[in-house]
C-alpha positions as CSV (number, residue, x, y, z in Angstrom):
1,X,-16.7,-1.3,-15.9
2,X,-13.3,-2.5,-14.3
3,X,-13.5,-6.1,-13.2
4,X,-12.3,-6.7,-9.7
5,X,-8.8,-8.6,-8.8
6,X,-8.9,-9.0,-5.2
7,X,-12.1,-8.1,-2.8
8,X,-11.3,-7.9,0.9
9,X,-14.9,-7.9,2.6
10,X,-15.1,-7.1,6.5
11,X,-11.1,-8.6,7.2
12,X,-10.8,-8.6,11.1
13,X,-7.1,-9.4,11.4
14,X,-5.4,-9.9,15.5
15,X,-2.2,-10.5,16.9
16,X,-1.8,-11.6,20.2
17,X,1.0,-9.8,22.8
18,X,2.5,-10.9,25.8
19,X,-1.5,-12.1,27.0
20,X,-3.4,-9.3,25.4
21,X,-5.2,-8.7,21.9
22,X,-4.8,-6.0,19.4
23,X,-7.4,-5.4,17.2
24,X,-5.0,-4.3,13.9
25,X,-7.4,-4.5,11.2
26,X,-11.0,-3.8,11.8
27,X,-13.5,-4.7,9.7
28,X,-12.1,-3.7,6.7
29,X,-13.6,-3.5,3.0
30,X,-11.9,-2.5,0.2
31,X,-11.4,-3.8,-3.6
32,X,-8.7,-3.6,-6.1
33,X,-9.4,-3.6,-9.8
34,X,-7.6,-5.0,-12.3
35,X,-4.9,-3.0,-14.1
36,X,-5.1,-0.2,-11.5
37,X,-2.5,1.6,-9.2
38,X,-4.4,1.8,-5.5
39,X,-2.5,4.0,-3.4
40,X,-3.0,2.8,0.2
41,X,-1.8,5.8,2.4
42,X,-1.8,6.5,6.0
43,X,0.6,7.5,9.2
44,X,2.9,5.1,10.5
45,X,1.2,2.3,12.8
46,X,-2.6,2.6,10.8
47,X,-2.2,-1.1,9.0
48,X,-1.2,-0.5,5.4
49,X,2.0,-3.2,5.9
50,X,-0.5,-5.8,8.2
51,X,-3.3,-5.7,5.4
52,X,-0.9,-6.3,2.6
53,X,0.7,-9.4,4.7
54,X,-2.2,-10.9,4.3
55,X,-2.2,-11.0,0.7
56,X,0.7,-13.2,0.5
57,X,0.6,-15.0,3.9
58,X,3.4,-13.2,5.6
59,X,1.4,-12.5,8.5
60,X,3.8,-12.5,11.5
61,X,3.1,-15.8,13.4
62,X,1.5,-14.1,16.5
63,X,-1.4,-12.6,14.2
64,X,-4.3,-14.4,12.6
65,X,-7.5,-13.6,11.2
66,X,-10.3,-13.6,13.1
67,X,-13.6,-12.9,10.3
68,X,-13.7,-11.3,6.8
69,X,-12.7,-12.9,3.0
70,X,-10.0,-11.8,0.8
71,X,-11.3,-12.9,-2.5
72,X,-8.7,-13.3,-5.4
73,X,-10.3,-13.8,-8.5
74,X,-7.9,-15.6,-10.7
75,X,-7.9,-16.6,-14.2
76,X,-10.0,-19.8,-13.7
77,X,-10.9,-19.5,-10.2
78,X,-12.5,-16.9,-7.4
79,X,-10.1,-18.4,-4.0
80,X,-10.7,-16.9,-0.5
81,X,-7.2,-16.1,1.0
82,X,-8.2,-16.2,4.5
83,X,-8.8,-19.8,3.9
84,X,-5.3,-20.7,3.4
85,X,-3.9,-22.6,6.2
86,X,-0.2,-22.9,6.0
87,X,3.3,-22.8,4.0
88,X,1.9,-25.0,1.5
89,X,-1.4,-23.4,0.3
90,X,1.1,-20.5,-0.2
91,X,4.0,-22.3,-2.1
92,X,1.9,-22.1,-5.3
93,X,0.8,-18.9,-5.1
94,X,3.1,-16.2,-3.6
95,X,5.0,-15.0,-5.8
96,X,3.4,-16.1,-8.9
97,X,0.1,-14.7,-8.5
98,X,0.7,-11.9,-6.2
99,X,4.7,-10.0,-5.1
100,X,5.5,-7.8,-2.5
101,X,8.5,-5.4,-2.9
102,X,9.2,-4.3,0.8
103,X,10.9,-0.9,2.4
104,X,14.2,-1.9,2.6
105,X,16.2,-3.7,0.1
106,X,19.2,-4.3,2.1
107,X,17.5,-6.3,4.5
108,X,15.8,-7.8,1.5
109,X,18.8,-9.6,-0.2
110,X,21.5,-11.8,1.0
111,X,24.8,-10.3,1.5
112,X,26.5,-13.6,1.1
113,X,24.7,-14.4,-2.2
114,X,25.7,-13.2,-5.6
115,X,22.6,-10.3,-7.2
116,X,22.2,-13.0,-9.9
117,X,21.9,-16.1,-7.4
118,X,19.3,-14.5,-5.9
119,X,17.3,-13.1,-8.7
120,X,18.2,-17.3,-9.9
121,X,16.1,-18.7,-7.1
122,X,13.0,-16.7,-8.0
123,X,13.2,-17.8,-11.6
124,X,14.0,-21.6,-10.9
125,X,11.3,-22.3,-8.3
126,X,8.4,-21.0,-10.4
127,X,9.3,-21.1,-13.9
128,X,11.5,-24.6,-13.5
129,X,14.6,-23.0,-15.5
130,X,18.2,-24.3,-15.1
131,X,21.3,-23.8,-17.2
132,X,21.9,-21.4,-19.7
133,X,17.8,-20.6,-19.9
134,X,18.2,-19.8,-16.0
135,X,20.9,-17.2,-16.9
136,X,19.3,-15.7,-19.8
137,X,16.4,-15.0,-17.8
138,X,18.2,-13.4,-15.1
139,X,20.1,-11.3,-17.6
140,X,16.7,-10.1,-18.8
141,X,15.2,-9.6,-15.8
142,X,18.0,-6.9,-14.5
143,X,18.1,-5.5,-18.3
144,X,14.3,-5.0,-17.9
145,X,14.6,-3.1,-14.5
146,X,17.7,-0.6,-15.9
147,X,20.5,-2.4,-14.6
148,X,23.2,-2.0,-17.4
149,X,25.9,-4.6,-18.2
150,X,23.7,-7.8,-16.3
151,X,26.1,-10.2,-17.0
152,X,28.4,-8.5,-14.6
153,X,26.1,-7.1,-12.8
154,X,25.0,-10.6,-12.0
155,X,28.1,-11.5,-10.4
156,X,28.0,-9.2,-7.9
157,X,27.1,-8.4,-4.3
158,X,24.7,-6.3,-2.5
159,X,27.2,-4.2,-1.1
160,X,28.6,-3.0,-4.4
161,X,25.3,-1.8,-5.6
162,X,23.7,1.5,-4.8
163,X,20.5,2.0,-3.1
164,X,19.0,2.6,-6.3
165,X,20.2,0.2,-7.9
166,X,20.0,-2.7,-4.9
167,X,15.4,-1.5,-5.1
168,X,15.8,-2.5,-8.4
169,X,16.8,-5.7,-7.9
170,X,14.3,-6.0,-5.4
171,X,12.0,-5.4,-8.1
172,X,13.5,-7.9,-10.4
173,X,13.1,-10.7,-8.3
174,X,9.2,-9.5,-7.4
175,X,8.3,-9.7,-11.0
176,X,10.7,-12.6,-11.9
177,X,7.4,-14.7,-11.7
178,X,4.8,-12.5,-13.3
179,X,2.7,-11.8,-10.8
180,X,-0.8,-9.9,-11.4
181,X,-0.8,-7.9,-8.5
182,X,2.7,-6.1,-7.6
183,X,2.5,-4.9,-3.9
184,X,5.2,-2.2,-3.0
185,X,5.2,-1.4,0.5
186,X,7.0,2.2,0.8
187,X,9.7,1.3,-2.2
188,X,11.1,4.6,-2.4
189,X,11.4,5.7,1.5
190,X,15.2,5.2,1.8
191,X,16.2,7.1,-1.7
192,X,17.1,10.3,-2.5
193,X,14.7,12.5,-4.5
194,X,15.9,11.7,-7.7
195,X,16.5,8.0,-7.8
196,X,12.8,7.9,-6.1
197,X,11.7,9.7,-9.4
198,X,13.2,7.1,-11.7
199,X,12.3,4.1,-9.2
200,X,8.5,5.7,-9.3
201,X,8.9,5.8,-13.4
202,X,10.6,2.2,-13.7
203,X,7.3,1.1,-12.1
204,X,5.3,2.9,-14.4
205,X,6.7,1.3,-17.3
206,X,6.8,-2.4,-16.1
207,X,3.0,-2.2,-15.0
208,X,2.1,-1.0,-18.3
209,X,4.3,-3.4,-20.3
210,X,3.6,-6.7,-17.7
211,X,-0.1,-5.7,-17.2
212,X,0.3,-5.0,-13.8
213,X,-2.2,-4.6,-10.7
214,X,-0.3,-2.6,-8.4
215,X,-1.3,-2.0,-4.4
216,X,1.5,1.0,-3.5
217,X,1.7,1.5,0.3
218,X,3.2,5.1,1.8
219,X,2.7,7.7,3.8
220,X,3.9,10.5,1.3
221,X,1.2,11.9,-0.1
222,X,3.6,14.1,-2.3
223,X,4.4,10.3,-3.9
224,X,0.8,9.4,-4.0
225,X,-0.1,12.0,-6.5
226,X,2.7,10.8,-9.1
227,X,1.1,7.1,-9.0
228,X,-1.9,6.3,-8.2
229,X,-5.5,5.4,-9.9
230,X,-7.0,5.7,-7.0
231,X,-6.4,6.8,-3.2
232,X,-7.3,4.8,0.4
233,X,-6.7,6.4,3.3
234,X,-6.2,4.6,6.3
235,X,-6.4,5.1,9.7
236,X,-6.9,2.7,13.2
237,X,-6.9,-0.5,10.8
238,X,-9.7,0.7,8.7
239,X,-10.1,2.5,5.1
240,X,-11.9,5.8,6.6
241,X,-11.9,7.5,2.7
242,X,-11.1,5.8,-0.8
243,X,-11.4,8.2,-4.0
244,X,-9.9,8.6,-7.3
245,X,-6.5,10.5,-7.1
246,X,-8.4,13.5,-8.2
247,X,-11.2,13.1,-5.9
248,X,-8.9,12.7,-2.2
249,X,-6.5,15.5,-3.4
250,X,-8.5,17.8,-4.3
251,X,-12.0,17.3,-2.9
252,X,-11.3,15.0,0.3
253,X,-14.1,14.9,2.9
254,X,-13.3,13.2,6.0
255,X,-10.9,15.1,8.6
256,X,-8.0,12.4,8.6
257,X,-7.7,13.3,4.5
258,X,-7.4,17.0,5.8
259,X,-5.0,16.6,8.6
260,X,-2.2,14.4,6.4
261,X,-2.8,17.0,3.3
262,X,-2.3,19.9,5.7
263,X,0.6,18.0,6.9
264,X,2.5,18.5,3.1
265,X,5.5,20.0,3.2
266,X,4.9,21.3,0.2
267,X,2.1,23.6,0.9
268,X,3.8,25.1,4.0
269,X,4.8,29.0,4.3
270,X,7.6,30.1,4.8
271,X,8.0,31.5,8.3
272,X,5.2,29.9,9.5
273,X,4.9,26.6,11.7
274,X,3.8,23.3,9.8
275,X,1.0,22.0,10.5
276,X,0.8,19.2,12.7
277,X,-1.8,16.5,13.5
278,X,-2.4,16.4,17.3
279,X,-2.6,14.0,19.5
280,X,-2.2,10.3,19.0
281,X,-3.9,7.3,17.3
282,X,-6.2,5.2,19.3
283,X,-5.2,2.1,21.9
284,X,-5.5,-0.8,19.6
285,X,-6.0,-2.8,22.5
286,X,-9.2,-2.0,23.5
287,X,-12.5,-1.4,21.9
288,X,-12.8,1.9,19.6
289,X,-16.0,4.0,20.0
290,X,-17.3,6.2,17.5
291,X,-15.0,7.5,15.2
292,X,-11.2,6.6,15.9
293,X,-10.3,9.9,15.0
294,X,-12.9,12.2,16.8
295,X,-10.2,12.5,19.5
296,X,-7.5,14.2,17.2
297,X,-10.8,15.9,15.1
298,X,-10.9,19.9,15.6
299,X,-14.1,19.4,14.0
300,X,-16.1,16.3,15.5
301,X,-19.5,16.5,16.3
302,X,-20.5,14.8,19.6
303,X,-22.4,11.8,17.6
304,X,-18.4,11.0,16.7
305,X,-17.9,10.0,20.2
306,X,-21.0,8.0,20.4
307,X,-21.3,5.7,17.3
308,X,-19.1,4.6,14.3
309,X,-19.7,6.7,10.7
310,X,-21.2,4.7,8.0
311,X,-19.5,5.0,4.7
312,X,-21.0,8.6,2.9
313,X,-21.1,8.6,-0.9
314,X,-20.0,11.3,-2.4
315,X,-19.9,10.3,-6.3
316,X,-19.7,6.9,-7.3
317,X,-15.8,6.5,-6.9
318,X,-15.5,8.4,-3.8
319,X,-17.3,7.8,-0.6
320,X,-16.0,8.3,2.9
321,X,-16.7,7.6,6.7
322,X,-17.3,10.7,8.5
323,X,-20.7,12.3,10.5
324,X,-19.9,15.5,8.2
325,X,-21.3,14.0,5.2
326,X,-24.9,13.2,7.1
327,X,-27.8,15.4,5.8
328,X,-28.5,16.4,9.2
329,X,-24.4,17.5,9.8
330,X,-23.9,21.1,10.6
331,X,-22.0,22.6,7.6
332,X,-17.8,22.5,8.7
333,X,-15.6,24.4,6.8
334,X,-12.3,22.5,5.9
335,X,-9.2,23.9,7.0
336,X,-7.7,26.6,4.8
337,X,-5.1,24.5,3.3
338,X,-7.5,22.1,1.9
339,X,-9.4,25.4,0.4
340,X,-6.2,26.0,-1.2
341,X,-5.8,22.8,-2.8
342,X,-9.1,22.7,-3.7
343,X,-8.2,26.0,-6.2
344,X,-5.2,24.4,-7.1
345,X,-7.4,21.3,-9.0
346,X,-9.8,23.7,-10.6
347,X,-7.0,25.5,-12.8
């Protein structure tokens, strides 16, 4: 049985605007096991980014959380990262424990600062280097990620790297202090088909060879399926399905899972409209009753407008909150685009 890395257990997390509260994570539970890839997936706005901030305290400073335990278990030690207070509880940790690779790399590096003086500062703050040792491991470091000639490589800027090339210095200086857990928040968004393919595969090979714990954050399900161990879905700040990649694509159960597979490019026909998902998500700002989706749901059942869904099991990897899975449910029939997936899986 896969030992667990990091356990989040009922994570309220608010941020407070202009007088008013917003309620971004609610309740949430999830775990991440060791050596896996979770794929956290969901539309724009649901929480992925805000969840994954509070892994490495980047909240933003207007948020805070409000109940809930992120547990980290550690080599010698289980730690409770909702505990930590400030900057310096952090210092220790961030980076050499647990790195975040986020969207945009060109926002993410200095355009004053040389590729190798910034790759440098990750190195000498956690692994004390200076001198020729701190150059070596620099040179290493952009070798390990593809980059080809580092040592003048290392002398450049920003600007003189392509987009590929500028995400994978991004992910140089992320695993420049061997982390365990590698977060990528949506590493492949502003990339062309191709280099996402070899971004997606460089990834691959450095979890396997570092012995990486990777939490990938998108909203392309088309990516999700090339990655990922295992699938959440998320929606209004909570985890409404979580699966192996197997089990969400090809059996998923709530209506969310439906809507955003429907929603594949891929499994449009030609000449006819793409599907859609109607409506919009929920006012964060005031309370949510029932199921946060039952206003968007084709398919909810008046006890969706009336009380929250428990979590449904529906194997021992996949379970999912949704009034369909209840004994008592009428039986819905999913969408035909799901039905067609579905025959997809069983070839």
């Amino acid at each position: 049985m896969q030992k667990q890395i990091l356990s989040v257990k009922d994570l309220d997390v608010k941020f407070n605007l202009r007088g008013r509260t917003l309620h971004a994570i609610r309740s949430l539970s999830v775990d991440v096991y060791r050596g896996e890839t979770l794929a956290i997936v969901g539309e724009s706005g649901s929480g992925k980014t805000v969840l994954n901030k509070n892994f490495i305290g980047l909240l933003d400073a207007n948020g805070f959380i409000d109940g809930g335990e992120i547990l980290y278990y550690g080599d010698h030690e289980v730690r409770d990262l909702a505990k930590f207070k400030g900057e310096k509880d952090w210092l220790g940790f961030r980076g050499r424990e647990i790195s975040m690779i986020l969207q945009d790399p060109m926002t993410s590096l200095n355009p004053l600062k040389t590729i190798g003086s910034q790759i440098a500062e990750a190195v000498r703050v956690h692994q004390k280097l200076v001198g020729d040792d701190l150059k070596v491991a620099v040179h290493e470091l952009l070798h390990e990620v593809g980059i080809e000639n580092p040592e003048k490589r290392a002398r450049q800027y920003p600007h003189e790297f392509s987009g590929g090339m500028r995400q994978r210095v991004v992910i140089a200086i992320a695993i420049a202090c061997q982390p365990k857990i590698l977060i990528c928040d949506e590493p492949t968004t502003a990339l062309d088909v191709t280099i996402q393919a070899q971004i997606l595969n460089l990834l691959k090979e450095l979890k396997k060879k570092l012995m990486l714990t990777i939490i990938f954050i998108t909203h392309d399900l088309g990516v999700v399926a090339n990655v990922a161990d295992r699938v959440a879905v998320m929606y209004a700040g909570d985890i409404v399905e979580i699966g192996t990649a197997e089990e969400v694509f090809y059996d998923p159960r709530h209506p969310y899972t439906w809507a955003l597979l429907s929603s594949l490019p891929q499994l449009g026909i030609k000449g006819e409209e793409l599907y859609s998902i109607k409506g919009t998500p929920p006012n964060l700002f005031a309370p949510i009753v029932g199921d946060a989706f039952a206003p968007r749901n084709p398919q909810a059942l008046e006890i969706d407008f009336l009380k929250e869904p428990p979590y449904f099991e529906v194997s021992p990897t996949h379970k999912a909150k949704t009034w369909l899975l209840d004994p008592r449910a009428p039986k819905v029939e999913p969408p035909e685009y799901i039905k067609n997936i579905r025959g997809m899986g069983r070839r």
